[in-house]
C-alpha positions as CSV (number, residue, x, y, z in Angstrom):
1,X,71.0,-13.7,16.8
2,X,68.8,-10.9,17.5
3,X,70.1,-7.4,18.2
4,X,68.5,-5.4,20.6
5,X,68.7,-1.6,21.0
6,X,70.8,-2.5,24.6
7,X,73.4,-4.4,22.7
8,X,73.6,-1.4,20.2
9,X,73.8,1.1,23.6
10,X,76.4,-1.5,25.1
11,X,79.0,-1.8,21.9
12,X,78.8,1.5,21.6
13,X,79.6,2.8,25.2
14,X,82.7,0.1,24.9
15,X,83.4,1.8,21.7
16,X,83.1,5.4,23.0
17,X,85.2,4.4,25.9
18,X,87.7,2.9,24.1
19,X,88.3,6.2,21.9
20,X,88.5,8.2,24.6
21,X,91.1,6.1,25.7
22,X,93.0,6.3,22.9
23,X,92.8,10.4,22.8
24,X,93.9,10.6,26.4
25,X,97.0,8.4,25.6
26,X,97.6,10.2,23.1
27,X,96.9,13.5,25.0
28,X,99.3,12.3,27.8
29,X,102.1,11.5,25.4
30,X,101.7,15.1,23.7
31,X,102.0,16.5,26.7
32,X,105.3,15.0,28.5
33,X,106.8,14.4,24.9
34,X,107.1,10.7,26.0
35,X,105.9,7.3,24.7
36,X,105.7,6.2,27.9
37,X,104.7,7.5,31.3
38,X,104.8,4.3,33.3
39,X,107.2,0.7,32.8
40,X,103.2,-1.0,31.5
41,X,102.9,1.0,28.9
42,X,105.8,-0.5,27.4
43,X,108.5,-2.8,29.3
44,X,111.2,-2.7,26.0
45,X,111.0,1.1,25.6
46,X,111.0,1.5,29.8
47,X,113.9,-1.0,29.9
48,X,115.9,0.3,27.5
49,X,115.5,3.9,28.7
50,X,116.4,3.3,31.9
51,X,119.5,1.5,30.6
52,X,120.5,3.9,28.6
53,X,120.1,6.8,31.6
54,X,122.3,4.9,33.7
55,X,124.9,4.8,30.8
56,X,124.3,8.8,30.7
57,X,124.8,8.8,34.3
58,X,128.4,6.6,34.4
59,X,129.2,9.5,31.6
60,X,128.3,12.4,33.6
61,X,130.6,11.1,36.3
62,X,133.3,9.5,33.9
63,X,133.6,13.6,32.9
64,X,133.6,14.5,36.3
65,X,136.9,12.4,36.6
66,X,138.7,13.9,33.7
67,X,137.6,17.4,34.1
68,X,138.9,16.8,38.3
69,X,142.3,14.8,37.0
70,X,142.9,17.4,33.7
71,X,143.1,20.2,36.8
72,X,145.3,17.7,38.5
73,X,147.1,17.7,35.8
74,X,148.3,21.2,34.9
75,X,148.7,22.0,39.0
76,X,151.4,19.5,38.7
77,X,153.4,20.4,35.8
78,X,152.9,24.4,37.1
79,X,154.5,22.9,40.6
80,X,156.9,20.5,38.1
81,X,158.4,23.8,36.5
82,X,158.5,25.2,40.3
83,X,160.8,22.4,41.0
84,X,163.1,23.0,37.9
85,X,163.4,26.9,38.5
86,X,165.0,25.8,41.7
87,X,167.4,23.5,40.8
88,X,168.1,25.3,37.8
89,X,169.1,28.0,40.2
90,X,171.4,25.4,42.4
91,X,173.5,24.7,39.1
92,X,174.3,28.2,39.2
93,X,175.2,28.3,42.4
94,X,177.4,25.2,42.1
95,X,179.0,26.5,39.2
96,X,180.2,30.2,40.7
97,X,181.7,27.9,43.7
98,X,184.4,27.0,40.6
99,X,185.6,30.6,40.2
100,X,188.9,30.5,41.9
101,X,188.4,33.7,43.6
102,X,185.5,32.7,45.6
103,X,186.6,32.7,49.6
104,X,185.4,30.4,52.5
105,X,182.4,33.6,53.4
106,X,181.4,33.4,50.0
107,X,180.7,29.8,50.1
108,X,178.8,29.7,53.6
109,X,176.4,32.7,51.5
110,X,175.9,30.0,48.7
111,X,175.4,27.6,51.1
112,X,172.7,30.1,52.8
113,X,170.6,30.5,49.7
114,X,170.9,26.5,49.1
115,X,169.4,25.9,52.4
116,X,166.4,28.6,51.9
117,X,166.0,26.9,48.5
118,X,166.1,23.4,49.7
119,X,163.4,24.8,52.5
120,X,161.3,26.3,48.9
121,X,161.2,22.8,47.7
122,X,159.9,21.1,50.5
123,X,157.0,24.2,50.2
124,X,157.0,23.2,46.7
125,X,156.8,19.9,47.1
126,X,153.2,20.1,49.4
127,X,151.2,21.7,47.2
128,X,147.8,21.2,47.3
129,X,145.3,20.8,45.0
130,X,141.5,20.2,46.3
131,X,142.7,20.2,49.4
132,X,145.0,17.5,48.8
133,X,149.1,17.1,48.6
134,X,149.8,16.6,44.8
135,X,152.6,14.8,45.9
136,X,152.0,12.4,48.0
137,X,150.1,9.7,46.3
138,X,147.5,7.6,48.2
139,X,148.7,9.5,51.7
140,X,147.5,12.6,49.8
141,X,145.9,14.0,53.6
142,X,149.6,14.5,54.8
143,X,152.3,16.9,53.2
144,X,154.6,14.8,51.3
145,X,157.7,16.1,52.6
146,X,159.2,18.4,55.4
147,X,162.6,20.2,55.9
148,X,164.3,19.6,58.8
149,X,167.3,22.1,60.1
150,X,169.8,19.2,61.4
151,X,172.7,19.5,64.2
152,X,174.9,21.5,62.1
153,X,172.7,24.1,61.5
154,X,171.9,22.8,57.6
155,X,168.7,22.6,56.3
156,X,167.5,18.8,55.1
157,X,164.7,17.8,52.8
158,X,163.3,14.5,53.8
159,X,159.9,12.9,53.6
160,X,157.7,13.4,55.5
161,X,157.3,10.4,57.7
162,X,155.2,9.7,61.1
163,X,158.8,9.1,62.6
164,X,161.3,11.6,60.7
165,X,164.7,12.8,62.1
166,X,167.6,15.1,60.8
167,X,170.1,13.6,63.8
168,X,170.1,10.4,62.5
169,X,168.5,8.8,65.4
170,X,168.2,4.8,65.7
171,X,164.4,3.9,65.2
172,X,162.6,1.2,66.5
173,X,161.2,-2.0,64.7
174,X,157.6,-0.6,64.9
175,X,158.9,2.9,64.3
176,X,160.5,2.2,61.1
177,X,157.5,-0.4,59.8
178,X,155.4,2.8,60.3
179,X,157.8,4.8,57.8
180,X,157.9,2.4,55.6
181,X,154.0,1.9,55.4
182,X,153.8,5.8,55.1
183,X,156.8,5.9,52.1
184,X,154.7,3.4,50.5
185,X,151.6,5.3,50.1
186,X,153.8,8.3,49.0
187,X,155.0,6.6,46.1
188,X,151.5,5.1,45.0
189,X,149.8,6.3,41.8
190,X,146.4,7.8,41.8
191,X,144.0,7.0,39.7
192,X,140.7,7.1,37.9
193,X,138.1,6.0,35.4
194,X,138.0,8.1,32.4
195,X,135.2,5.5,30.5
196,X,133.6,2.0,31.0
197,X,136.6,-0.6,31.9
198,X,139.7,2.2,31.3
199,X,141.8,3.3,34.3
200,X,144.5,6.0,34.1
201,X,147.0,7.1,36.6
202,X,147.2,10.7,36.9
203,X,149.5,11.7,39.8
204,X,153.7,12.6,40.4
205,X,154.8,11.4,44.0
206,X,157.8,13.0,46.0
207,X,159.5,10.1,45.7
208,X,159.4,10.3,41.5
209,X,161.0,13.7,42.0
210,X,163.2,13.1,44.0
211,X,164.6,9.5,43.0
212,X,167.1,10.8,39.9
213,X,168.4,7.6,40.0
214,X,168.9,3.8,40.5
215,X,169.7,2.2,43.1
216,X,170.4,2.9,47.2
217,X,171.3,6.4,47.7
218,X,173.2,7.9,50.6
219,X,175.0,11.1,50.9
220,X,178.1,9.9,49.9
221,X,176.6,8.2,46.8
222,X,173.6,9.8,45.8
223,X,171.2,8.8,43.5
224,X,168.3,10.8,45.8
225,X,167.6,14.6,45.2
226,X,167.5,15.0,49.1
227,X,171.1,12.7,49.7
228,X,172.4,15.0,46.8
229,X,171.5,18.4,48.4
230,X,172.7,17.5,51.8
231,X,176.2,16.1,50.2
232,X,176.1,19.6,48.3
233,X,175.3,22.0,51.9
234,X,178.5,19.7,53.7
235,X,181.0,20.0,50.9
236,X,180.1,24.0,51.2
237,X,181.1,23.5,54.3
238,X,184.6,22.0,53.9
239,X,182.7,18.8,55.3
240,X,182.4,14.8,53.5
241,X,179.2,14.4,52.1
242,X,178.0,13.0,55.2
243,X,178.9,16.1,57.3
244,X,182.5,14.1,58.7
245,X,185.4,16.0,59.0
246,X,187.9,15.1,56.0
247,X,190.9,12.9,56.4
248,X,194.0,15.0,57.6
249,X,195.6,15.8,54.2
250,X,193.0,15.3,52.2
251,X,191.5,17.1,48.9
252,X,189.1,19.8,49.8
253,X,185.8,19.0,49.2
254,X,184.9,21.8,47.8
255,X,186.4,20.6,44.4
256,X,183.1,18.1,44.4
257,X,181.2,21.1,43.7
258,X,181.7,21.3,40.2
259,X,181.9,17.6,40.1
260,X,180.1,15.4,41.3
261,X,177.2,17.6,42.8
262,X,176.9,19.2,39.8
263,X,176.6,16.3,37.7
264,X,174.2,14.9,40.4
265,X,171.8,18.6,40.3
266,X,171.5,18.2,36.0
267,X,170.3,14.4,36.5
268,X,167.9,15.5,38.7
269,X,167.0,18.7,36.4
270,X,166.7,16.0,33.7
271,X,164.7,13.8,35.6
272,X,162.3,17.1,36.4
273,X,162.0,17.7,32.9
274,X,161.2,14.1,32.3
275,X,158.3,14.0,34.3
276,X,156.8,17.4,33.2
277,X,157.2,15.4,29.5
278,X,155.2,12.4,30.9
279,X,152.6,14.5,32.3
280,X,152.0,16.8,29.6
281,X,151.5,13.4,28.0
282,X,149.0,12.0,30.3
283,X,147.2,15.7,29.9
284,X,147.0,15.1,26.1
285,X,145.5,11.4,26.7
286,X,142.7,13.3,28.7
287,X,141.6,15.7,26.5
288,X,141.6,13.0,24.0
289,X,139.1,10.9,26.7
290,X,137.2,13.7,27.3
291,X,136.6,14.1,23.6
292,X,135.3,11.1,23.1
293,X,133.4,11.5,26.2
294,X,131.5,14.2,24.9
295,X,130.8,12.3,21.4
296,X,129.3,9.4,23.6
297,X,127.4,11.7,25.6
298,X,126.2,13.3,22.3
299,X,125.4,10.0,20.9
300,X,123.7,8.2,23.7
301,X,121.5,11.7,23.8
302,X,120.2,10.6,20.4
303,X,119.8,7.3,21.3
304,X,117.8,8.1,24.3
305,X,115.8,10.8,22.3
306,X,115.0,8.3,19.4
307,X,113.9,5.8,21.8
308,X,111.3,7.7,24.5
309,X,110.2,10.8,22.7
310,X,107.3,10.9,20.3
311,X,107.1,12.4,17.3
312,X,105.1,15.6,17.7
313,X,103.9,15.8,13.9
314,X,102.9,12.0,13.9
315,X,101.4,12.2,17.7
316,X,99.3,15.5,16.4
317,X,97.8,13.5,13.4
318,X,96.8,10.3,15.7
319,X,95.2,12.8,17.7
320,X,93.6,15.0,15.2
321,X,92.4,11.3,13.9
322,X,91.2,10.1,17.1
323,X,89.5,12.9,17.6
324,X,87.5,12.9,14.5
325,X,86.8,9.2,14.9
326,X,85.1,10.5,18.7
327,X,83.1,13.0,16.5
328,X,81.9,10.6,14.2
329,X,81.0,8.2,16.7
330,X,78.8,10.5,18.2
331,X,76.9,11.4,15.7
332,X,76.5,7.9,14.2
333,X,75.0,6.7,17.3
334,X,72.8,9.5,17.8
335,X,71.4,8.1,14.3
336,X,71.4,4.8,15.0
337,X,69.6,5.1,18.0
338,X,66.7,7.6,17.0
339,X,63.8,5.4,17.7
340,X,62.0,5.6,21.4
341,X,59.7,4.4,23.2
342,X,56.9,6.5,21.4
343,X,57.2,5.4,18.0
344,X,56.5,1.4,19.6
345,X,53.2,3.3,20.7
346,X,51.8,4.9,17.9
């Protein structure tokens, strides 16, 4: 085959084109720090960058959660020891109303400062956090609870229900289906994702402070911190536990004090204390997630790193290599291709 000076001139503009190519790849990469600049130049290394992005992403968020239900967290167990202070300060009360020296006036004042207290914990009780009600679970747009000053002049803490009364009013079928729906949500757990496939509940409702024990609870047999304070208010007055007068002849009431309300206050206090226990717990378990949220985030960093940036000391060679191939091409083809159309002349 015979070679002709356009073939030469043809080879080595592909050529020529093909290194300058090659620099301004290699230029490009040097200057973003990426292999890559678009999915073509390399579908593995595109694919697996963006897959590991959106795993950086689900991270960023999953941190999000903890740091938001960490803050959760401690607001509770601040608002927890809030609750304790106060029925803490109820067991003294209850147990002054023993000394046998303590007249009918002195009771009503005890009674007094129980009803501003009970009033405190319903305060307490509707903290909010983010502007939302700790305490009340999914419902977390409505206060939790509510006290209610009832016919007799005592203060009541109840829940705080579309259709709540003191006065013991009958409710309708759609009234009480209402309540019902509306306790439910109360008592529901929040939640969140803390990583990939691992939910945590992070949230107290009223209903878990104030539910000291099993079972139904009324005023006369409480096992529900708001039953339980209302029993304690009536008794102050000389009352039954459900505010009825007492037999002719009976015991006073006030005896229960020291009894049965005050065995009924330290259940309760135990079941505050309980709950502070569980969520200190559950704080513990998130700063343990968010550890190992960080070491993931740290680890999928590399990953990410190793995988889409170039090596600046290898990408500087190729270059410096390419370039002095470009140099060297130049000046062989300016020797190769000397000869023109005078020396066919001469």
């Amino acid at each position: 085959m015979r070679i002709t000076n356009n073939m030469l001139t043809n080879n080595f503009l592909s050529d020529m084109q093909n290194n300058l190519q090659n620099m301004q790849k290699i230029q490009q990469q040097m200057t973003s720090g990426k292999l890559i600049s678009k999915a073509s130049d390399d579908p593995f290394i595109a694919s697996r960058s963006m897959q590991l992005n959106s795993q950086m992403d689900a991270n960023a968020q999953y941190k999000s959660n903890i740091k938001d239900a960490s803050n959760w967290l401690d607001t509770t167990d601040t608002t927890l020891g809030q609750v304790g202070n106060a029925l803490s300060r109820i067991n003294e009360l209850l147990v002054s109303t023993g000394n046998p020296g303590y007249s009918n006036d002195e009771n009503q004042s005890v009674k007094d400062e129980i009803n501003q207290i009970i009033s405190g914990l319903s305060q307490t009780l509707n903290t909010n956090f983010d502007g939302k009600y700790i305490f009340s679970g999914t419902r977390s747009d409505a206060k939790a609870t509510a006290a209610i000053t009832d016919s007799n002049g005592n203060t009541q803490l109840m829940y705080n229900l579309p259709n709540s009364t003191a006065n013991g009013a009958t409710l309708t079928a759609a009234q009480l289906n209402e309540n019902n729906k509306a306790l439910g949500m109360i008592q529901q757990k929040l939640s969140t994702e803390v990583s990939q496939g691992v939910t945590m509940d992070y949230s107290v409702s009223a209903a878990d402070v104030l539910q000291y024990g099993s079972g139904a609870s009324s005023p006369s047999s409480p096992t529900n911190l708001k039953d339980l304070l209302q029993s304690i208010v009536n008794h102050l007055d000389g009352k039954n536990a459900d505010g009825s007068a007492p037999a002719s002849g009976a015991a006073s009431t006030t005896s229960l004090l020291v009894t049965d309300d005050l065995q009924g206050i330290q259940d309760a206090a135990n079941n505050v204390l309980r709950l502070r226990s569980e969520v200190g717990a559950k704080a513990n378990r998130m700063k343990d997630a968010s550890d190992s949220n960080d070491a993931q985030t740290q680890n999928l960093t590399t990953i990410l790193s190793k995988t889409e940036d170039i090596d600046i000391t290898q990408k500087t060679m190729e270059y410096a290599t390419a370039q002095t191939v470009y140099t060297a091409a130049l000046q062989t083809s300016a020797r190769v291709l000397q000869p023109s159309l005078l020396d066919y002349l001469r």
